[in-house]
N, CA, C and O atoms as a Tripos MOL2 file, in Angstrom:
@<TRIPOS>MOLECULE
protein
  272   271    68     0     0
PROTEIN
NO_CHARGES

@<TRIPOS>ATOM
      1 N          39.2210   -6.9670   -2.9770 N.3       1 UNK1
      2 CA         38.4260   -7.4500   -1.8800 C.3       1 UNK1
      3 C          37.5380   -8.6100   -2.3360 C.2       1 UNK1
      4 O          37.3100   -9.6360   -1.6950 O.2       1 UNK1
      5 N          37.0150   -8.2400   -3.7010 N.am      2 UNK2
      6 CA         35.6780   -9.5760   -4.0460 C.3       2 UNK2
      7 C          36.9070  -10.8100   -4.0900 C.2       2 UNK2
      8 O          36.5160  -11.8710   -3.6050 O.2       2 UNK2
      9 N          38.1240  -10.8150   -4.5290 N.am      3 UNK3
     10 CA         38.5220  -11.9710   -5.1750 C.3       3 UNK3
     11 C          38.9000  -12.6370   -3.3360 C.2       3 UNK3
     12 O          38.3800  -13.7170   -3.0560 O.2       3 UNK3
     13 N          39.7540  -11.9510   -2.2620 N.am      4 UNK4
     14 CA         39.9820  -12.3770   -1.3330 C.3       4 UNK4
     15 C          38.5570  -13.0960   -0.5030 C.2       4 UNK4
     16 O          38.6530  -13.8840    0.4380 O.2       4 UNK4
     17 N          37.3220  -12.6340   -1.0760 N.am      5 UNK5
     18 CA         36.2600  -13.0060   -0.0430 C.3       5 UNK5
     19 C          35.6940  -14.3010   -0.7210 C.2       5 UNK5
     20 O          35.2300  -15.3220   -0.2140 O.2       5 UNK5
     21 N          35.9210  -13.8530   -2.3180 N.am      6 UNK6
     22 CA         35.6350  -15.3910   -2.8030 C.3       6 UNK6
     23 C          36.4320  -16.3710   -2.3660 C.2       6 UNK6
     24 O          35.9980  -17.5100   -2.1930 O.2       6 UNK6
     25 N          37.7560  -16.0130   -2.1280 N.am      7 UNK7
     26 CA         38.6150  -17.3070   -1.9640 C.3       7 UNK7
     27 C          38.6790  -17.9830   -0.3620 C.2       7 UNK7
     28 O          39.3320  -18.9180    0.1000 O.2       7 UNK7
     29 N          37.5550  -16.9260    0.3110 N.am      8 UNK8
     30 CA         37.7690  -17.1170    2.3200 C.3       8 UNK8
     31 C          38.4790  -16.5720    2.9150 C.2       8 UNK8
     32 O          38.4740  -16.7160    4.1380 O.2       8 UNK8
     33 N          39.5410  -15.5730    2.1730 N.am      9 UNK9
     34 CA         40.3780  -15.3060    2.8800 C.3       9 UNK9
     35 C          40.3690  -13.9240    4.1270 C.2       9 UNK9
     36 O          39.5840  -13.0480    3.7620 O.2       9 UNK9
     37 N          40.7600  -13.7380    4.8760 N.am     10 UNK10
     38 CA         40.7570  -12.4350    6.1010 C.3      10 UNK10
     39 C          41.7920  -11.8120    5.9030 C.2      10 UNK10
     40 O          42.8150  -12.2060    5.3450 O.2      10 UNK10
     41 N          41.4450  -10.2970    6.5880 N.am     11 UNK11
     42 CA         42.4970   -9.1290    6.0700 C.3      11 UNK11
     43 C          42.0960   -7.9760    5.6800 C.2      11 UNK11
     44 O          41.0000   -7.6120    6.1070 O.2      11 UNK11
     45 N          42.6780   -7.2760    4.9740 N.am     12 UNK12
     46 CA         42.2940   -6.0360    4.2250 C.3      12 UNK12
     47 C          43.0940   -5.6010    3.5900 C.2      12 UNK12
     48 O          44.1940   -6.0790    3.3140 O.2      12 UNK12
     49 N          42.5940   -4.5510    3.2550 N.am     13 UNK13
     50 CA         42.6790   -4.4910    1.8100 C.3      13 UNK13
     51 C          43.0930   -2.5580    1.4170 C.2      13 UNK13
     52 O          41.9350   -2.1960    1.2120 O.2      13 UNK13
     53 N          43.7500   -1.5690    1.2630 N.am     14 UNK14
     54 CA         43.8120   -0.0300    1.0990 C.3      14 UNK14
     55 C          44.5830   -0.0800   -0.1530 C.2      14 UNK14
     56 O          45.2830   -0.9770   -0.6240 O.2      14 UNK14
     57 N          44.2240    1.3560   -0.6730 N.am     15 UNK15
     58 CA         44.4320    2.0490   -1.2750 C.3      15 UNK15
     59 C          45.6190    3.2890   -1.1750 C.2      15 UNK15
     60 O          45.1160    4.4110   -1.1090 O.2      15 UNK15
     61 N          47.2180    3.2490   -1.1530 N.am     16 UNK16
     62 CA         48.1260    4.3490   -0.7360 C.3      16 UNK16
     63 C          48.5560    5.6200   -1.7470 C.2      16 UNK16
     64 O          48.5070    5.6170   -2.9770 O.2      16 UNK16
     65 N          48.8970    6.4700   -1.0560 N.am     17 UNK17
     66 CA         48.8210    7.4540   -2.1130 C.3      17 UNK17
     67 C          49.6640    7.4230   -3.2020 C.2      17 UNK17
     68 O          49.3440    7.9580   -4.2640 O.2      17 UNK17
     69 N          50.8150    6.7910   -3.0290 N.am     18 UNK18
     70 CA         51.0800    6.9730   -4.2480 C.3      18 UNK18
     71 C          50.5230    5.7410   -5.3560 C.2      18 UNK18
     72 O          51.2210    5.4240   -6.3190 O.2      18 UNK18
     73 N          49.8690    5.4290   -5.2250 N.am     19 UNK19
     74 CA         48.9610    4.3300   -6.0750 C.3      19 UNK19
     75 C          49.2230    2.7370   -6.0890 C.2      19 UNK19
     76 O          48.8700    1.9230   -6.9420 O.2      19 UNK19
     77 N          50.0890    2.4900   -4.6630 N.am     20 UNK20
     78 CA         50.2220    1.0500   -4.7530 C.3      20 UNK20
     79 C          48.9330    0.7970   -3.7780 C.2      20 UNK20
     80 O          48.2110    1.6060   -3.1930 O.2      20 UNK20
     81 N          48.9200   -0.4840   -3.8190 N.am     21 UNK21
     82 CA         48.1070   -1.4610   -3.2300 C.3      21 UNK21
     83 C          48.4280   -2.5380   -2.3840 C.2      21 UNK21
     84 O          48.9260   -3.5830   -2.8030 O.2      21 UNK21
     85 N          48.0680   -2.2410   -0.8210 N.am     22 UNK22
     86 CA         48.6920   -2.7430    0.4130 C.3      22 UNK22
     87 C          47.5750   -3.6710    0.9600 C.2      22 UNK22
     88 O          46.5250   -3.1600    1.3500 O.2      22 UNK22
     89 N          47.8040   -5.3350    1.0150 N.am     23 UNK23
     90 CA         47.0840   -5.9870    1.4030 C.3      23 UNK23
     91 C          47.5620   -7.0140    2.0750 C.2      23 UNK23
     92 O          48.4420   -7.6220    1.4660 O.2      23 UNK23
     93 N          47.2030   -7.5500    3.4500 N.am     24 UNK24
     94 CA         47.1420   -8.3930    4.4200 C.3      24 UNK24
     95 C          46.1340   -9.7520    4.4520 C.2      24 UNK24
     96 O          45.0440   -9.4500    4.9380 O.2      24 UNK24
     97 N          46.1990  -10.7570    4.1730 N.am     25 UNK25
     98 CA         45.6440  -11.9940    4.0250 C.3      25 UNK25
     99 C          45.7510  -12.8800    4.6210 C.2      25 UNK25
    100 O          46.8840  -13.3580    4.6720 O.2      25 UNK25
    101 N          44.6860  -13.5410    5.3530 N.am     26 UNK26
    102 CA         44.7560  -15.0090    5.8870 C.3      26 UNK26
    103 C          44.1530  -15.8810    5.7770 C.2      26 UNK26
    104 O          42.9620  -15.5720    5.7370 O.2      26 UNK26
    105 N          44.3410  -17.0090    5.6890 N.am     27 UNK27
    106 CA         43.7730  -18.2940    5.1070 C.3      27 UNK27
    107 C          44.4880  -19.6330    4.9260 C.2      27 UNK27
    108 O          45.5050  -20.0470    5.4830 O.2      27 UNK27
    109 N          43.8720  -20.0820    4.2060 N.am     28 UNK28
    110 CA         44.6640  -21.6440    3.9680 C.3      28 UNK28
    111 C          45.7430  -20.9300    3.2790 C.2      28 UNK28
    112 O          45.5900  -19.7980    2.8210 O.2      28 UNK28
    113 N          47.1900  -21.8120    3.1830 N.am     29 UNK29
    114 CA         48.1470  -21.5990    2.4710 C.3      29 UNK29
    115 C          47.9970  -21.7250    1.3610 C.2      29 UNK29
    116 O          48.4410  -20.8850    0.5790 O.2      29 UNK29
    117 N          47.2210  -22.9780    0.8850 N.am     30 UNK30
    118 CA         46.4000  -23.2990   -0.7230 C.3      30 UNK30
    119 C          45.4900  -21.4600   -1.4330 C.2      30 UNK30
    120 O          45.4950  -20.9780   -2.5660 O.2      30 UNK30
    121 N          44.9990  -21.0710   -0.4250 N.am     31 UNK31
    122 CA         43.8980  -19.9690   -0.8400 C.3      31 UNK31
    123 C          45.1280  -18.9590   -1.2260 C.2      31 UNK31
    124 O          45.2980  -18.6120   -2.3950 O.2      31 UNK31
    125 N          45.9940  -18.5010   -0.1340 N.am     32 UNK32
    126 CA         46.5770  -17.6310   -0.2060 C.3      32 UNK32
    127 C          47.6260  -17.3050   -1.3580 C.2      32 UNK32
    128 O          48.0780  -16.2360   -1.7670 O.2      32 UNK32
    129 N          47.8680  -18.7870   -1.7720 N.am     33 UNK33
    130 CA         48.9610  -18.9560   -2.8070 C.3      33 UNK33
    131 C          47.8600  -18.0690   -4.3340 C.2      33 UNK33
    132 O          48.1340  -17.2030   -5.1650 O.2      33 UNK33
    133 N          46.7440  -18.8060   -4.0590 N.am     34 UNK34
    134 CA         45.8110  -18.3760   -5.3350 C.3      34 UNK34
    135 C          46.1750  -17.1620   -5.7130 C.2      34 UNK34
    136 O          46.7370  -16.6990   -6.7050 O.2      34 UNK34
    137 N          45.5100  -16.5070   -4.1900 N.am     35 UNK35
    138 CA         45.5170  -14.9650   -4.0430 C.3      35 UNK35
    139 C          46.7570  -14.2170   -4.4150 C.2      35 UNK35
    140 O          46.7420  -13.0510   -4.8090 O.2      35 UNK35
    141 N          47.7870  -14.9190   -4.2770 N.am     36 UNK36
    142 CA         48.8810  -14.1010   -4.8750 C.3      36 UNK36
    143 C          48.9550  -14.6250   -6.5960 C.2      36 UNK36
    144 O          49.2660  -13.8470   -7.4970 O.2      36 UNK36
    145 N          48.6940  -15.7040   -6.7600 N.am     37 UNK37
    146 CA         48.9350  -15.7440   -8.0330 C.3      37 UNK37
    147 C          47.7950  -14.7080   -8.9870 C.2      37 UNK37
    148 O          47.8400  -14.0260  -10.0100 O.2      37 UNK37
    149 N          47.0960  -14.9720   -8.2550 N.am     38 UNK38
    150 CA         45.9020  -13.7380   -8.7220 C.3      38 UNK38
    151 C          46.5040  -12.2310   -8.7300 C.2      38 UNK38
    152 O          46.4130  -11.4070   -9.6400 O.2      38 UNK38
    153 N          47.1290  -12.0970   -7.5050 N.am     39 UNK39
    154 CA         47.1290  -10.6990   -8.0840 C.3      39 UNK39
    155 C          48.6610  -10.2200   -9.3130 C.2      39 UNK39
    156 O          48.7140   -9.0590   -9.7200 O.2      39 UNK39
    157 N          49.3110  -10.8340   -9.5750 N.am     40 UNK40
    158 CA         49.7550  -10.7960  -10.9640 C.3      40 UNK40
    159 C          49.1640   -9.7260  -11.5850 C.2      40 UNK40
    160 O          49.5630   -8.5710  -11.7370 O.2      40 UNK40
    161 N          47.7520  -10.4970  -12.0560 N.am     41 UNK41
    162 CA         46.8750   -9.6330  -13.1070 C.3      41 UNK41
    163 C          46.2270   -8.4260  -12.7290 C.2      41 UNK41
    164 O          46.2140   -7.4260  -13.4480 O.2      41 UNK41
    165 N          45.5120   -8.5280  -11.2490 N.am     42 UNK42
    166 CA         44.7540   -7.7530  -10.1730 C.3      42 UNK42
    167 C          43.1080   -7.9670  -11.2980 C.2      42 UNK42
    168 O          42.9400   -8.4540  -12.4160 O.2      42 UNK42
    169 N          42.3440   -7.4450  -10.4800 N.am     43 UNK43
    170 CA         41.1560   -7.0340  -11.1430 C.3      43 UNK43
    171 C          41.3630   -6.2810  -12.7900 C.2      43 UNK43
    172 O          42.2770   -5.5480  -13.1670 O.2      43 UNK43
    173 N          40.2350   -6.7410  -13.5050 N.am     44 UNK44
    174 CA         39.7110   -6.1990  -14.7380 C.3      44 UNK44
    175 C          39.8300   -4.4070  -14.2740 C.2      44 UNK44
    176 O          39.2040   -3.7070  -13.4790 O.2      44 UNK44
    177 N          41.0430   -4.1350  -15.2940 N.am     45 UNK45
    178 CA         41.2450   -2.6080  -15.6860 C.3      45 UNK45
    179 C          42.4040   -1.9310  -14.9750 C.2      45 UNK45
    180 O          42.8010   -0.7900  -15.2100 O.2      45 UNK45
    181 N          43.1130   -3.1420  -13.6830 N.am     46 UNK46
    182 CA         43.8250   -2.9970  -13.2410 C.3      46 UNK46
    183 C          45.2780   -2.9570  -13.8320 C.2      46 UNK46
    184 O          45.2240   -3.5220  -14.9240 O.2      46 UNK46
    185 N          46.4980   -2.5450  -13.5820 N.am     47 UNK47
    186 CA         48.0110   -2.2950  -13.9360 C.3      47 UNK47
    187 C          48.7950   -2.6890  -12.9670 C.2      47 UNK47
    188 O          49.0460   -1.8790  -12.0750 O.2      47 UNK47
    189 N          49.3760   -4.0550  -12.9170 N.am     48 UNK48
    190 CA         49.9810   -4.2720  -12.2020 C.3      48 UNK48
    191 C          51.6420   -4.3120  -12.5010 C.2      48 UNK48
    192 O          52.0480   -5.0340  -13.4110 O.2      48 UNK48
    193 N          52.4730   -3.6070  -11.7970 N.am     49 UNK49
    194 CA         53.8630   -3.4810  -12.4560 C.3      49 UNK49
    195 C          54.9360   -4.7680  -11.6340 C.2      49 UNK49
    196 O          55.7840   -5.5490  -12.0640 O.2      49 UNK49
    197 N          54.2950   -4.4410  -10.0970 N.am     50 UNK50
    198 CA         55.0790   -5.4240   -9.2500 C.3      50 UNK50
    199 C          53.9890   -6.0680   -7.7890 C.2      50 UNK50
    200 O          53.1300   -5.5460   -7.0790 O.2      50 UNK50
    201 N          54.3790   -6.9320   -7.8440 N.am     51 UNK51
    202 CA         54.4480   -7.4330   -6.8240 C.3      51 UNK51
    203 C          55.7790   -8.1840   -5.7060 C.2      51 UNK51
    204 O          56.7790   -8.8880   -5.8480 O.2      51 UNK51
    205 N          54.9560   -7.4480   -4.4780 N.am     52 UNK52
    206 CA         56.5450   -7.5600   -3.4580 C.3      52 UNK52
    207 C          55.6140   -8.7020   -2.2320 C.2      52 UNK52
    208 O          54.4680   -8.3100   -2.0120 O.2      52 UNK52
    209 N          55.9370   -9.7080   -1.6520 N.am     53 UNK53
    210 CA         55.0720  -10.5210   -0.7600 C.3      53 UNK53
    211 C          56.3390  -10.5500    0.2230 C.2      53 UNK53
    212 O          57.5570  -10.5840    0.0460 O.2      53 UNK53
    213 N          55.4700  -10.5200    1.3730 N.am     54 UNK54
    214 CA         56.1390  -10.4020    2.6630 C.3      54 UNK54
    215 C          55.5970  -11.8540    3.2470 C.2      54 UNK54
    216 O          54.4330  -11.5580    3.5170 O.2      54 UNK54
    217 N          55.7190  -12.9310    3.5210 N.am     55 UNK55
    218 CA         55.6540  -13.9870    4.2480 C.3      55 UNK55
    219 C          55.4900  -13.8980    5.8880 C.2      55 UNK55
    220 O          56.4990  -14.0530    6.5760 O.2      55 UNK55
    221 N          54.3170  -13.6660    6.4590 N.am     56 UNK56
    222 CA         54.3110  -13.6710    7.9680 C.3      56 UNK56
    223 C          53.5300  -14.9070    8.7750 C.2      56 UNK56
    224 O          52.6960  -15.4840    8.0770 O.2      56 UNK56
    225 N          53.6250  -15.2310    9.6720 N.am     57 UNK57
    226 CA         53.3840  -16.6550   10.2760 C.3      57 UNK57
    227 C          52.1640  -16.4350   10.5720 C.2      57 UNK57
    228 O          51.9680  -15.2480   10.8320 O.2      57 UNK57
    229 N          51.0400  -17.2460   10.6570 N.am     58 UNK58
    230 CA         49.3270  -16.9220   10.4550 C.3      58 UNK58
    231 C          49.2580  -16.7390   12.2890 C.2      58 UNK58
    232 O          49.8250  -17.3140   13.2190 O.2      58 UNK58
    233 N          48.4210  -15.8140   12.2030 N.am     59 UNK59
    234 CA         48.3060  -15.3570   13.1510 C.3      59 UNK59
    235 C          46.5140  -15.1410   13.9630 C.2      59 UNK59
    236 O          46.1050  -14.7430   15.0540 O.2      59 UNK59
    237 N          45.8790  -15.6660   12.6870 N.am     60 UNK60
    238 CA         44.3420  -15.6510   12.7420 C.3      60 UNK60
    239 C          43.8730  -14.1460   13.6710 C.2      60 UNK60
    240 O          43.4960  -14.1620   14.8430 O.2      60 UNK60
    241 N          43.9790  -13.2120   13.0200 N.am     61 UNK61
    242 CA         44.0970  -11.9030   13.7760 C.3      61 UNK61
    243 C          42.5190  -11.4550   13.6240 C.2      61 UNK61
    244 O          41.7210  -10.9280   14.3990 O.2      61 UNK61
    245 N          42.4200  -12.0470   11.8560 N.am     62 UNK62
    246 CA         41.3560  -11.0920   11.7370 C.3      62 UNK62
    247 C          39.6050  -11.8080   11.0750 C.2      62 UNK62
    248 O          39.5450  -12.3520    9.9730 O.2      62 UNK62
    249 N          38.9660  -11.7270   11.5440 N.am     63 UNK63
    250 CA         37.0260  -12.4230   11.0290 C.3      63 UNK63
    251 C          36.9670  -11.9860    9.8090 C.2      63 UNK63
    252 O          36.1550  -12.8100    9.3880 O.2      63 UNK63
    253 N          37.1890  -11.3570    8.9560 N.am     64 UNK64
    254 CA         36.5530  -11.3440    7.4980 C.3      64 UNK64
    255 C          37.5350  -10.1570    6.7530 C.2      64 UNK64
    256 O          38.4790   -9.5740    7.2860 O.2      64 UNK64
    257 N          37.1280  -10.0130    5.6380 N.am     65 UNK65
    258 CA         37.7480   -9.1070    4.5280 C.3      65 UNK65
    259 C          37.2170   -7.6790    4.6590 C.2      65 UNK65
    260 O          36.0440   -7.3140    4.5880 O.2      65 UNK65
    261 N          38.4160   -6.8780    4.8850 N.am     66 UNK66
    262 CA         37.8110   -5.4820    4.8210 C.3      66 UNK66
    263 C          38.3500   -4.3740    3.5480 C.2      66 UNK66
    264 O          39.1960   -4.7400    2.7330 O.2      66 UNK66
    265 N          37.8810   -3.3200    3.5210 N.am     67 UNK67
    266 CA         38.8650   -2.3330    3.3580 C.3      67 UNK67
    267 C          39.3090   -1.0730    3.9540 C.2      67 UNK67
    268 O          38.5480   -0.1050    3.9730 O.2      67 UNK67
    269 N          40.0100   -1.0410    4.2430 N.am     68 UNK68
    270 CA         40.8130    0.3920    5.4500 C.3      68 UNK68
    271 C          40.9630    1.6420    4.4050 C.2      68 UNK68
    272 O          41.4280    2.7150    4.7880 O.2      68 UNK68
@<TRIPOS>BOND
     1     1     2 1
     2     2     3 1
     3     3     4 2
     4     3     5 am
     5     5     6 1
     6     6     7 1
     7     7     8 2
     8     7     9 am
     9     9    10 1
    10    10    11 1
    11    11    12 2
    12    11    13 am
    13    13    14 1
    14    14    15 1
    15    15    16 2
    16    15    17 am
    17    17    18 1
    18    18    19 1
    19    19    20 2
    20    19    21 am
    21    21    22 1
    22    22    23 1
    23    23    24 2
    24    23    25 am
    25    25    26 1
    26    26    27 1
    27    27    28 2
    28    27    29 am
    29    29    30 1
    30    30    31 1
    31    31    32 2
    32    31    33 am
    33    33    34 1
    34    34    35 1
    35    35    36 2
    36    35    37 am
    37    37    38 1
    38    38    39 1
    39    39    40 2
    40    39    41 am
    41    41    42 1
    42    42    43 1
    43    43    44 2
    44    43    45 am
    45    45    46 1
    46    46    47 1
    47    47    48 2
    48    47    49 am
    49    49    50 1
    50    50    51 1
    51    51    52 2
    52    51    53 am
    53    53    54 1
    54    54    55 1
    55    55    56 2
    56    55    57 am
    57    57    58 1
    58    58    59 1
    59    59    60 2
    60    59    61 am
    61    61    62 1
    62    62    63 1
    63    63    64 2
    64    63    65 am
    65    65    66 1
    66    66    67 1
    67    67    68 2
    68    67    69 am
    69    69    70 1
    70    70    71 1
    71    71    72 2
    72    71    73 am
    73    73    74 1
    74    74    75 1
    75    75    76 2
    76    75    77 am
    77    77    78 1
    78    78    79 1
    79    79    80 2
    80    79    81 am
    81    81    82 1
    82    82    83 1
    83    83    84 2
    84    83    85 am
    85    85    86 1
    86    86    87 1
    87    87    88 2
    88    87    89 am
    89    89    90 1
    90    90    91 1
    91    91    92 2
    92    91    93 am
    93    93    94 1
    94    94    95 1
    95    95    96 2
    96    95    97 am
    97    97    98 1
    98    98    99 1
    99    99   100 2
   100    99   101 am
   101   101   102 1
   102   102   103 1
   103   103   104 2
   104   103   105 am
   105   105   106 1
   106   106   107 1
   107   107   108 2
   108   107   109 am
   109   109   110 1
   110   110   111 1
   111   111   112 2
   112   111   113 am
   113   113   114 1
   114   114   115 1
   115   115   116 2
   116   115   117 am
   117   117   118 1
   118   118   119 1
   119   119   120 2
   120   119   121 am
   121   121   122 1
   122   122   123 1
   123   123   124 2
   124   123   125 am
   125   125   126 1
   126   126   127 1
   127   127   128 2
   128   127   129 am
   129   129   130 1
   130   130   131 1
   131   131   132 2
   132   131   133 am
   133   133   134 1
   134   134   135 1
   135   135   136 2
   136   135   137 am
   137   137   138 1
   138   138   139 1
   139   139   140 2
   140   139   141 am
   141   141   142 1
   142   142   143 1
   143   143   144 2
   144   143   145 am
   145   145   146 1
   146   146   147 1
   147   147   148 2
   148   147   149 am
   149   149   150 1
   150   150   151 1
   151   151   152 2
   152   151   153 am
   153   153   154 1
   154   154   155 1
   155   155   156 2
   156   155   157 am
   157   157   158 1
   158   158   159 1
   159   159   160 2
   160   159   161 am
   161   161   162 1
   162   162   163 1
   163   163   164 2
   164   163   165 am
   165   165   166 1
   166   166   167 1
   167   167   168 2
   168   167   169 am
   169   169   170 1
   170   170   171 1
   171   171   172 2
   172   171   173 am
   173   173   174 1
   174   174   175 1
   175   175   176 2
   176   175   177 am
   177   177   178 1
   178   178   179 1
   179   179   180 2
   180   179   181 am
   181   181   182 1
   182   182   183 1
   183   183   184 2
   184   183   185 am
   185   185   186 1
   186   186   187 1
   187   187   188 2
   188   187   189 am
   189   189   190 1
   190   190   191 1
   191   191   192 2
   192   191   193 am
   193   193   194 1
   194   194   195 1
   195   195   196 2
   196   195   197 am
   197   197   198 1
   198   198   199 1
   199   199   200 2
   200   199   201 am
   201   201   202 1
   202   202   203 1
   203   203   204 2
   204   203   205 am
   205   205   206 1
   206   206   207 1
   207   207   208 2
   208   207   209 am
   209   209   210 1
   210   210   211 1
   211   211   212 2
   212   211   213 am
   213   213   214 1
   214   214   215 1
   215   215   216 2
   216   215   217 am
   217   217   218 1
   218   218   219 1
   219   219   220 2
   220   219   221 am
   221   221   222 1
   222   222   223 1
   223   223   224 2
   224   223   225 am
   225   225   226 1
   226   226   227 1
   227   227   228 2
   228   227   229 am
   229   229   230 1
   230   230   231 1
   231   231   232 2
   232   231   233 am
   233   233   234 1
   234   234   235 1
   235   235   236 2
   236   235   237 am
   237   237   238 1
   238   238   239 1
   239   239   240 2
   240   239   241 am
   241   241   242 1
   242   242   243 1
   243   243   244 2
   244   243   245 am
   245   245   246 1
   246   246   247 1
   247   247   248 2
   248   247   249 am
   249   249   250 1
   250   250   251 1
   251   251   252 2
   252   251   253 am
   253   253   254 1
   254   254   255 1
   255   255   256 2
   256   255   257 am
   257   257   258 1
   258   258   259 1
   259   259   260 2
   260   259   261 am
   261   261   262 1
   262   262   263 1
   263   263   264 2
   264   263   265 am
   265   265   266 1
   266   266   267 1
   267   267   268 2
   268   267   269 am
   269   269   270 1
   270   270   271 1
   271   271   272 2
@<TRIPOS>SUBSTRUCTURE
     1 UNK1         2 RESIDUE 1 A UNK
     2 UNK2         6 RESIDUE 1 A UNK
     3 UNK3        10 RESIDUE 1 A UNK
     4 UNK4        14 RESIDUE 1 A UNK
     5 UNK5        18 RESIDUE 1 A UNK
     6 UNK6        22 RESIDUE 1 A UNK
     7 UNK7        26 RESIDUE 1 A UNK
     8 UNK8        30 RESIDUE 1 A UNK
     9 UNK9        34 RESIDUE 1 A UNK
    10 UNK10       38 RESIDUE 1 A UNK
    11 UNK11       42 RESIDUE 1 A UNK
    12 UNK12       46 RESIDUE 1 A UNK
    13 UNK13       50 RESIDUE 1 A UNK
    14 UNK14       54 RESIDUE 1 A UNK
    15 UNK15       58 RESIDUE 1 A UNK
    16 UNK16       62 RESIDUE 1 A UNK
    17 UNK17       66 RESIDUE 1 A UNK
    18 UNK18       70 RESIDUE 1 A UNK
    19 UNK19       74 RESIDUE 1 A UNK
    20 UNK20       78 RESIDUE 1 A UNK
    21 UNK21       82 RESIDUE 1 A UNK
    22 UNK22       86 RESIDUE 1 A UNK
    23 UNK23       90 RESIDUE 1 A UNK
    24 UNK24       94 RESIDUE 1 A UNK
    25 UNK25       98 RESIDUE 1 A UNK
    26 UNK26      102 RESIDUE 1 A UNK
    27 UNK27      106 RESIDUE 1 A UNK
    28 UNK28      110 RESIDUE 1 A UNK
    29 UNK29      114 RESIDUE 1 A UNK
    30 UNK30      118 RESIDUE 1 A UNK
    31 UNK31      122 RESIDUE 1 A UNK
    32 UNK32      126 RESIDUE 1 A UNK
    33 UNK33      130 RESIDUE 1 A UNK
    34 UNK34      134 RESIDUE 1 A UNK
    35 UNK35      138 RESIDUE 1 A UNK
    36 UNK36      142 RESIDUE 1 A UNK
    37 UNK37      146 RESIDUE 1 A UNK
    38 UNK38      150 RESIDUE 1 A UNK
    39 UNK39      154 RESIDUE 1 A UNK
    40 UNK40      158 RESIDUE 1 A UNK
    41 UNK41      162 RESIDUE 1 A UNK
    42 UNK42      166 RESIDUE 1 A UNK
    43 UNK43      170 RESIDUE 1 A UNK
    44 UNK44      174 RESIDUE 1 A UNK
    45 UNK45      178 RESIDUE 1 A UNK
    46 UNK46      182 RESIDUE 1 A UNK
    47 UNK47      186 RESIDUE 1 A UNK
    48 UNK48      190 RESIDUE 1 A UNK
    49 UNK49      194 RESIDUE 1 A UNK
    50 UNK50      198 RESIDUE 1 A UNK
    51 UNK51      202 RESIDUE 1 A UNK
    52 UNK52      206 RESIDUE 1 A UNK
    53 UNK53      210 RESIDUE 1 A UNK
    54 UNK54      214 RESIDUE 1 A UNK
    55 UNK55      218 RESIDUE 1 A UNK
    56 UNK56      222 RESIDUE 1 A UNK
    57 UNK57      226 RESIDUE 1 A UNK
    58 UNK58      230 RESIDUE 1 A UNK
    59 UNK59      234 RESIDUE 1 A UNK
    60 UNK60      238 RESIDUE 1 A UNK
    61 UNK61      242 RESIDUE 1 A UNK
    62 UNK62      246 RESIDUE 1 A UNK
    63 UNK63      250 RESIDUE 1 A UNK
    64 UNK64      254 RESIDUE 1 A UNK
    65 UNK65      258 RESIDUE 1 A UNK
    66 UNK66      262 RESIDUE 1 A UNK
    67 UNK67      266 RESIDUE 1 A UNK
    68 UNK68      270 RESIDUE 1 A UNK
């Protein structure tokens, strides 16, 4: 969430049970690219094995960064 709000971006952000990490983003295409290159690493202490990106057409749905 801190890295999406630093970068401007809207969306959110959960936690699923079996321990992946499901997130929705909007923003500049420039921000968003970050944001994925960012999460590669994810946050300090984080394990990231994969990343899967779904490409959807901006839709300006949502005012700010949450988490669900």
């Amino acid at each position: 969430m801190d890295k999406a709000k630093e970068l401007g971006l809207k969306g959110w952000v959960r936690n699923n049970p079996d321990g992946s990490v499901e997130v929705v983003a909007e923003g500049s295409s420039e921000e968003v690219e970050k944001f994925v290159a960012w999460s590669h690493g994810g946050p300090r202490h984080a394990v990231v094995n994969r990343v899967e990106i779904d490409w959807e057409p901006y839709l300006d749905e949502y005012t700010e960064f949450t988490i669900v």
